[in-house]
C-alpha positions as CSV (number, residue, x, y, z in Angstrom):
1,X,-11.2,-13.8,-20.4
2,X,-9.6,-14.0,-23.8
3,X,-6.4,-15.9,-23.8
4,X,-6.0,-15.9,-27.7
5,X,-4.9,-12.2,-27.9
6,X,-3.1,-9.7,-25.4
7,X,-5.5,-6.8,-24.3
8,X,-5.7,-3.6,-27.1
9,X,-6.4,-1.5,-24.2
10,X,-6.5,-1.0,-20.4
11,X,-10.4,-1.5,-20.2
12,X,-9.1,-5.2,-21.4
13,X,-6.4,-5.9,-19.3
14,X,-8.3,-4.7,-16.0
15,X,-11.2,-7.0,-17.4
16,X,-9.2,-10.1,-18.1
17,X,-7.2,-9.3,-14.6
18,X,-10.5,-9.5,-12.9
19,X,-11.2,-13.1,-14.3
20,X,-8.8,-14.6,-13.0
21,X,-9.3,-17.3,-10.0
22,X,-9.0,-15.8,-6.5
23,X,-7.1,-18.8,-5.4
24,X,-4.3,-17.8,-8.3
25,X,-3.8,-14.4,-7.0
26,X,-1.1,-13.3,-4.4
27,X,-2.2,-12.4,-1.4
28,X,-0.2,-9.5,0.4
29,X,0.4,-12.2,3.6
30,X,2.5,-15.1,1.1
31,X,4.4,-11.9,-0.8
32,X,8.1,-12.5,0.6
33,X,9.3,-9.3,1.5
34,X,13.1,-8.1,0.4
35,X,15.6,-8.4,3.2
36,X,16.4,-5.0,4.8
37,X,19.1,-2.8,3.2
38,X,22.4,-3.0,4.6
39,X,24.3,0.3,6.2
40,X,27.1,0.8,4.8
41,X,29.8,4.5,4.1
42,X,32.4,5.6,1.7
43,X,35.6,4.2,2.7
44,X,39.2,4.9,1.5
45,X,39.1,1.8,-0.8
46,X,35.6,2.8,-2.1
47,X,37.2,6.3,-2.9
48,X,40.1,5.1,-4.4
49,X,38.2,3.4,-6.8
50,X,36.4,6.4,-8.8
51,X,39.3,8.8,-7.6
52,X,40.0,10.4,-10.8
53,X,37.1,9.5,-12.9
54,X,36.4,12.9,-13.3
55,X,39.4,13.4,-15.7
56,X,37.4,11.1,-18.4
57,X,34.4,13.1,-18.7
């Protein structure tokens, strides 16, 4: 792996990707996963604040 110079090409980076240490890479089990979306509709107040937008454009 050559750590002087970032890779010319994608041969390179796949190659210096593949030296590095297994017990530096993340593993899919440690990856924290994003908390779930919340629900949520168009309300009067959310309305209200592009009514008229429109006009601008």
């Amino acid at each position: 792996m050559e750590t002087t110079t970032e890779p010319e090409n994608l041969a390179e980076l796949i190659n210096d990707c593949a030296d590095i240490p297994a017990d530096l890479r993340v593993r899919p089990a440690t990856t924290p996963r994003p908390p779930a979306p919340r629900d949520w509709t168009v309300n009067e107040k959310c309305h209200a604040q592009v009514a008229g937008l429109e006009d601008y454009a």
